[in-house]
C-alpha positions as CSV (number, residue, x, y, z in Angstrom):
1,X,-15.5,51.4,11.2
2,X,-16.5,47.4,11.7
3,X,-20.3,47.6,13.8
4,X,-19.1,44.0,14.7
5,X,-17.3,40.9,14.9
6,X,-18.1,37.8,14.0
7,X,-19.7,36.6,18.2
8,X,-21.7,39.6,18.1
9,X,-25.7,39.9,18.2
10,X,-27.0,43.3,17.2
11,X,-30.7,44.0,17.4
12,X,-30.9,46.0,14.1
13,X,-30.1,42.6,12.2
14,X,-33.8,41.3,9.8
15,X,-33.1,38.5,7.9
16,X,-35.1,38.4,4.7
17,X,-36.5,34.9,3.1
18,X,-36.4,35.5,-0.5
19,X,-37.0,32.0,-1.8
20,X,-40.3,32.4,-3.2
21,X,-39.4,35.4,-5.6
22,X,-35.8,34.6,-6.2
23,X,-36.3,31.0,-6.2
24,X,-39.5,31.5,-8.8
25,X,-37.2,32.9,-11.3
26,X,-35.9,28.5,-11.4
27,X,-39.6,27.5,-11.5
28,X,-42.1,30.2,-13.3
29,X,-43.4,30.4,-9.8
30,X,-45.3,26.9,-9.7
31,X,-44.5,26.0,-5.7
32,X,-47.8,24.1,-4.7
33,X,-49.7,25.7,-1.9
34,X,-48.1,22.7,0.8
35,X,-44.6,24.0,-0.2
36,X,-45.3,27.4,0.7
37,X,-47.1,27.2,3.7
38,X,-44.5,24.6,4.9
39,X,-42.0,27.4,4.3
40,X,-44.2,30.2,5.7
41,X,-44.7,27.9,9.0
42,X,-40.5,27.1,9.1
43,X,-39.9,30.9,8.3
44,X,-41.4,31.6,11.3
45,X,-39.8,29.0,13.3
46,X,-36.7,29.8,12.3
47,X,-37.0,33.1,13.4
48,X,-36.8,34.9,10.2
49,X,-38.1,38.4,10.2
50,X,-39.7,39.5,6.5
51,X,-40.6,36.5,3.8
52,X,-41.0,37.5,0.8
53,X,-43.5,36.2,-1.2
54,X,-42.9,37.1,-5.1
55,X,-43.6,39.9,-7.7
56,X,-46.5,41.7,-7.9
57,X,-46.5,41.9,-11.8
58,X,-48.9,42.8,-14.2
59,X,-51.2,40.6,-15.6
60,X,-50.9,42.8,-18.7
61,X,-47.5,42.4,-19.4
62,X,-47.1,38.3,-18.1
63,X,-49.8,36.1,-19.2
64,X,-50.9,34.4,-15.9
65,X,-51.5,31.2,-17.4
66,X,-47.5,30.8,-18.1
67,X,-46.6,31.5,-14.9
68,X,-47.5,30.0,-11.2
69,X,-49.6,32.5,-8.8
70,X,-46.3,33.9,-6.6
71,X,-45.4,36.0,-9.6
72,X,-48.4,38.0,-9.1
73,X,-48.9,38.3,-5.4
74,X,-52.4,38.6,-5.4
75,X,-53.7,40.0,-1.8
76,X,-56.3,36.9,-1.8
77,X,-53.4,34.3,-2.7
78,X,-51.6,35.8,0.1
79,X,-53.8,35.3,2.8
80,X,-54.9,31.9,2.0
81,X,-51.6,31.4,3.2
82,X,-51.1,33.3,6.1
83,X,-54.7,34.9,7.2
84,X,-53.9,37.4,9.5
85,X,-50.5,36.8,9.7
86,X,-50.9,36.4,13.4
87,X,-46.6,35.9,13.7
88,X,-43.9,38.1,14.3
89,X,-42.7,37.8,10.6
90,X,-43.8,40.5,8.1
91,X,-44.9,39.6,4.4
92,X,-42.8,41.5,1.6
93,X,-43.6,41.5,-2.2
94,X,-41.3,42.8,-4.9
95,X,-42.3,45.4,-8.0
96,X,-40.2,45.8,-10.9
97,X,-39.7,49.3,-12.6
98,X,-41.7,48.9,-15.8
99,X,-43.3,45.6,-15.0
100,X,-45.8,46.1,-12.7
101,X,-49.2,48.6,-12.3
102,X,-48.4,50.1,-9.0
103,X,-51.4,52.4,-8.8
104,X,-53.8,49.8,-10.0
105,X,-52.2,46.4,-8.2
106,X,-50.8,48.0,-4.9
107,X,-53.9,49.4,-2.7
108,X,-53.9,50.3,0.7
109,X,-52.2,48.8,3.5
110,X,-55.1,48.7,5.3
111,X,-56.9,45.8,3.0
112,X,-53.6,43.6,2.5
113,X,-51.5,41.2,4.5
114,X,-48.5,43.0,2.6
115,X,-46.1,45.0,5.1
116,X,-43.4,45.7,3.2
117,X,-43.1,46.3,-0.9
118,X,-39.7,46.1,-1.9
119,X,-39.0,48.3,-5.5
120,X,-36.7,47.1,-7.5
121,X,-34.7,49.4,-10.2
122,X,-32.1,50.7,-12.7
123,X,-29.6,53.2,-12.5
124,X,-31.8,54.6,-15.6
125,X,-34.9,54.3,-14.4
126,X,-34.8,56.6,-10.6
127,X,-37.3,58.8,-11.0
128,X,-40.0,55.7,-11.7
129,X,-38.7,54.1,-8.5
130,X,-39.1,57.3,-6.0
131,X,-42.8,57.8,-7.7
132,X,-43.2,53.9,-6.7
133,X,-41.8,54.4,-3.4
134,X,-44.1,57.5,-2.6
135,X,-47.2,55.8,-3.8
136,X,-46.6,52.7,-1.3
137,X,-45.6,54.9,1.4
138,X,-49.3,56.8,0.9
139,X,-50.7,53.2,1.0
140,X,-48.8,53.2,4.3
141,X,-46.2,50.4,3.1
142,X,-42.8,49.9,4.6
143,X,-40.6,50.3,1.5
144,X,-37.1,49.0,0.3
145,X,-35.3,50.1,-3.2
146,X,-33.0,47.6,-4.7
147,X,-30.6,49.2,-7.1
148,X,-29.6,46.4,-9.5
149,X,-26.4,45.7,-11.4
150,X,-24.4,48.3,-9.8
151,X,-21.3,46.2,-10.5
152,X,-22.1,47.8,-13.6
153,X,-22.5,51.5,-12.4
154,X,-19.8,54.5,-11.7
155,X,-19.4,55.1,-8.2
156,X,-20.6,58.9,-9.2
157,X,-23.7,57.2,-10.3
158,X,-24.2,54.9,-7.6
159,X,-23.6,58.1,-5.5
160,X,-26.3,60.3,-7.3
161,X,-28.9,57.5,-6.8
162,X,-28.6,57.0,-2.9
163,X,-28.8,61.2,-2.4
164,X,-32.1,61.1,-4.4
165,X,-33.3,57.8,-2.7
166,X,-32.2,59.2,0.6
167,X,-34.5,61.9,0.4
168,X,-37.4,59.4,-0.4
169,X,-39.6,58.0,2.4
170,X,-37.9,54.5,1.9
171,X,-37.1,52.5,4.8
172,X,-34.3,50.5,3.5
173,X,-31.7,50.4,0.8
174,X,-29.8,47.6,-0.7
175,X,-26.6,46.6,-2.3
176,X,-27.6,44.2,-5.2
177,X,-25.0,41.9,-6.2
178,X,-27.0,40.9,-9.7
179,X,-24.3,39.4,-11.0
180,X,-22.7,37.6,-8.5
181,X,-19.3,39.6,-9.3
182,X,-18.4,41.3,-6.1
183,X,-15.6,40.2,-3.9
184,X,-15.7,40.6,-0.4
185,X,-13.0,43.5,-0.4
186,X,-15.4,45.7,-2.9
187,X,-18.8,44.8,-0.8
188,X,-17.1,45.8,2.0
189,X,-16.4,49.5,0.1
190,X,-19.7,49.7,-1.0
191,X,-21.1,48.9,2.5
192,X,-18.9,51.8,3.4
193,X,-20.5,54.1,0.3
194,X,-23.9,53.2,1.6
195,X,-24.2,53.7,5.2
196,X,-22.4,56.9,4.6
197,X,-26.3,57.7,3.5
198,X,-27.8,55.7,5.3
199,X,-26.4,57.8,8.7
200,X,-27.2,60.5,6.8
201,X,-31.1,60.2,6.0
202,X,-31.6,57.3,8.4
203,X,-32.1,54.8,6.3
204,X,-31.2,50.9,6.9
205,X,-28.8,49.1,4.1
206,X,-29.5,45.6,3.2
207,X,-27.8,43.2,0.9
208,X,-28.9,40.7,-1.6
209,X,-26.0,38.5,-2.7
210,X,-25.6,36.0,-6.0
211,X,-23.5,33.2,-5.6
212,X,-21.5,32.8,-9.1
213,X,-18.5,32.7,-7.7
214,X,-19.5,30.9,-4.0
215,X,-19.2,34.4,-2.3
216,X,-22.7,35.0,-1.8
217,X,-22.2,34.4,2.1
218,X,-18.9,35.8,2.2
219,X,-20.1,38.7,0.8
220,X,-23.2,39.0,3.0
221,X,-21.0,38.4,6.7
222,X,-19.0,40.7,5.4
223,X,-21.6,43.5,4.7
224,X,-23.1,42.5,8.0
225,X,-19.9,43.3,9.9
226,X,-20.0,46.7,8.3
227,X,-23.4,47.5,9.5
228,X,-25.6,46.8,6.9
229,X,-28.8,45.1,9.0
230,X,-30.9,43.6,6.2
231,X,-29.7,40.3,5.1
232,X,-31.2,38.6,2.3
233,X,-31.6,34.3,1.7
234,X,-32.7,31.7,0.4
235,X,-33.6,28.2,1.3
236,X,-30.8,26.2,-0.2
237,X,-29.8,28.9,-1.9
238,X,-32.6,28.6,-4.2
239,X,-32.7,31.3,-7.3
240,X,-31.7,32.7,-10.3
241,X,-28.8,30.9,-12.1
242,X,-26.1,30.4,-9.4
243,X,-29.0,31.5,-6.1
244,X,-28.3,32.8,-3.4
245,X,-26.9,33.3,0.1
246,X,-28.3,30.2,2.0
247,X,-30.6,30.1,4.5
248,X,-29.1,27.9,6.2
249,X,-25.9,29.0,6.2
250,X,-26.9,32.6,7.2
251,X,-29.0,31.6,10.0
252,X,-26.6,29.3,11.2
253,X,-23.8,31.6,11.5
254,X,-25.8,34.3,13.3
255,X,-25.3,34.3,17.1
256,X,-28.9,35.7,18.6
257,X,-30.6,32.9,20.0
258,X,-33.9,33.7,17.8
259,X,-32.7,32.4,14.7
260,X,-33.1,28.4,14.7
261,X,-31.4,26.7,11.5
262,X,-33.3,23.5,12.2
263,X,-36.9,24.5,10.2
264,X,-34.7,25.4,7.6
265,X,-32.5,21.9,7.2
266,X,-36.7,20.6,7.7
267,X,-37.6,22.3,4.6
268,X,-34.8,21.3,2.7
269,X,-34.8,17.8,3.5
270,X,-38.9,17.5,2.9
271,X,-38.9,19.9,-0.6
272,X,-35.8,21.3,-1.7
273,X,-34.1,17.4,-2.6
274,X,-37.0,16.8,-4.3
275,X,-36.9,20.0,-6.7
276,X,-33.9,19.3,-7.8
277,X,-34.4,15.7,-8.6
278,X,-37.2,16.7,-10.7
279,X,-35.0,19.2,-12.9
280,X,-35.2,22.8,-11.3
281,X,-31.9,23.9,-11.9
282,X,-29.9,26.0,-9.5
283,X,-27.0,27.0,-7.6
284,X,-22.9,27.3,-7.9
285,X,-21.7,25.9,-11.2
286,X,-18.8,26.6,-13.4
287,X,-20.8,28.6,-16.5
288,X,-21.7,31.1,-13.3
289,X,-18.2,31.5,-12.8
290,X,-17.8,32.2,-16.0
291,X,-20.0,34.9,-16.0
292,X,-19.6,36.5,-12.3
293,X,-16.0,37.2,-13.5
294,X,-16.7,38.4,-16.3
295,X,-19.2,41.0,-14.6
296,X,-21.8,39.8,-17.0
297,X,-26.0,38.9,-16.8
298,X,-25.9,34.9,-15.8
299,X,-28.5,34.7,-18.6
300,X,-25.7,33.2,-21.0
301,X,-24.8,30.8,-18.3
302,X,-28.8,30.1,-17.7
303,X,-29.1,28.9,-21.3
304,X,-25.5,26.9,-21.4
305,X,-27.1,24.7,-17.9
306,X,-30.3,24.2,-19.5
307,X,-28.7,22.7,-22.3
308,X,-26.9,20.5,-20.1
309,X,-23.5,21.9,-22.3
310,X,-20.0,20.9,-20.6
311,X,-17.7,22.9,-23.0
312,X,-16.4,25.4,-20.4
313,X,-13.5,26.8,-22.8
314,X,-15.8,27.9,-25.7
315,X,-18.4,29.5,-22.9
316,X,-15.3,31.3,-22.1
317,X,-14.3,32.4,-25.1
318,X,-18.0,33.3,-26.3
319,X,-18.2,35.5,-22.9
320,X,-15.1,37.3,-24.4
321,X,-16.1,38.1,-27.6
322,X,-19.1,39.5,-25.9
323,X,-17.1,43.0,-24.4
């Protein structure tokens, strides 16, 4: 049953800036300090409800001299930003399974301009996530869970994972697109699978969306209109391999008056032009393609870009010998 049409303005909607996390995938994280808190100040402007400011990864496993300060998320970084966050937007981080030290890095809420952590995880790796989502709940966290590469998954499996995560503290859920494969008519089914248990532990759905095959706002409408409320972006579309759903095309379809697309075209115009004409590399291209239909990790098609290779057909053929 549709929870919407396309005129419609539901209160439940938050849309989520990931452009910093996702978009530090194209960069190693190095946005200068003016670039975020140009895009913190135009988040909030535009009427975007959670930014998301980057991984909180361990400085055991990445050497932080390799990679700029967002993939990290230090508490201190943070607030040099945003102080006391004195907005109606709320700061998110992300933490990989098996990449970050929860218990050490991810202390109470009480000390940290963090209000949401959002865990992402495996099909294999569950019962790391719901000890995650249980230790930032404690800290007095809002939570999410993204289960990645599902495109990969049995439904059973995909199943098996929302009972257990239903029964978690988390606050949201997401459909992850990782490999920019869905079409609209499956994200709509698994919209369907997940708010089945999301009604049934009351628990919101989001959606993160890649755009390999230029469905990532398709796809995200299209969740939307099914009920799923948490809607992840990007500024330009801004992130790994093909990027994102874009800001500006989300926040410019969506009918409540709070959202402004304006700050976002600002932020384009002033930084996101100039990223790309100094070689970060993103967005919809034809080796993406290649790998969304195929159903396969755009790292194949990340390498083929970077070495500015035009020989689609043997791409092709190399993703077929592949299976």
């Amino acid at each position: 049953m549709s929870k919407g049409d396309l005129l419609s303005v539901r209160d439940d909607i938050r849309v989520v800036d990931a452009t910093l996390r996702d978009g530090g995938l194209c960069n190693d994280f190095y946005f200068t300090d003016k670039f975020v808190e140009d895009l913190y100040r135009n988040n909030i402007n535009a009427g975007v409800d959670y930014m998301e400011f980057g991984y909180k990864a361990s400085k055991d496993m990445f050497n932080p001299d390799k990679f700029g300060k967002w993939k990290f998320c230090d508490d201190e970084d943070i607030r040099e930003i945003v102080g006391e966050n004195d907005s109606p937007m709320k700061i998110a981080v992300m933490a990989d399974v098996g990449r970050c030290d929860y218990k050490r890095d991810i202390g109470p809420k009480s000390e940290s301009p963090v209000d949401m952590v959002r865990i992402a995880t495996y099909i294999n790796t569950i019962p790391v996530a719901v000890d995650m989502i249980e230790h930032c709940n404690k800290m007095g966290y809002e939570t999410s869970i993204n289960i990645m590469a599902v495109s990969k998954n049995r439904t059973e499996d995909i199943r098996a994972a929302l009972d257990i995560f239903g029964k978690t503290p988390v606050n949201c859920i997401y459909i992850v697109d990782s490999y920019g494969a869905f079409y609209p008519e499956q994200i709509r089914s698994f919209a369907q699978m997940y708010l089945e248990y999301g009604e049934k532990y009351n628990k919101h759905i989001g959606i993160h969306a890649h755009n390999n095959q230029s469905l990532a706002f398709a796809n995200t409408i299209d969740a939307l209109q099914e009920g799923v409320s948490y809607l992840d972006c990007t500024v330009n579309g801004m992130g790994r391999g093909a990027g994102n759903c874009q800001s500006e095309l989300l926040i410019g379809f969506l009918k409540n008056p709070k959202y402004m697309v304006e700050p976002i075209l600002d932020h384009i115009e002033k930084y996101m032009l100039a990223l790309k004409a100094d070689g970060v590399k993103w967005g919809f291209d034809i080796p993406y393609i290649l790998t969304g239909q195929r159903n396969s990790h755009p790292r194949t098609a990340m390498d083929f870009v970077k070495a500015n290779r035009t020989d689609y057909k043997n791409l092709r053929l190399d993703l077929l010998d592949m299976e």
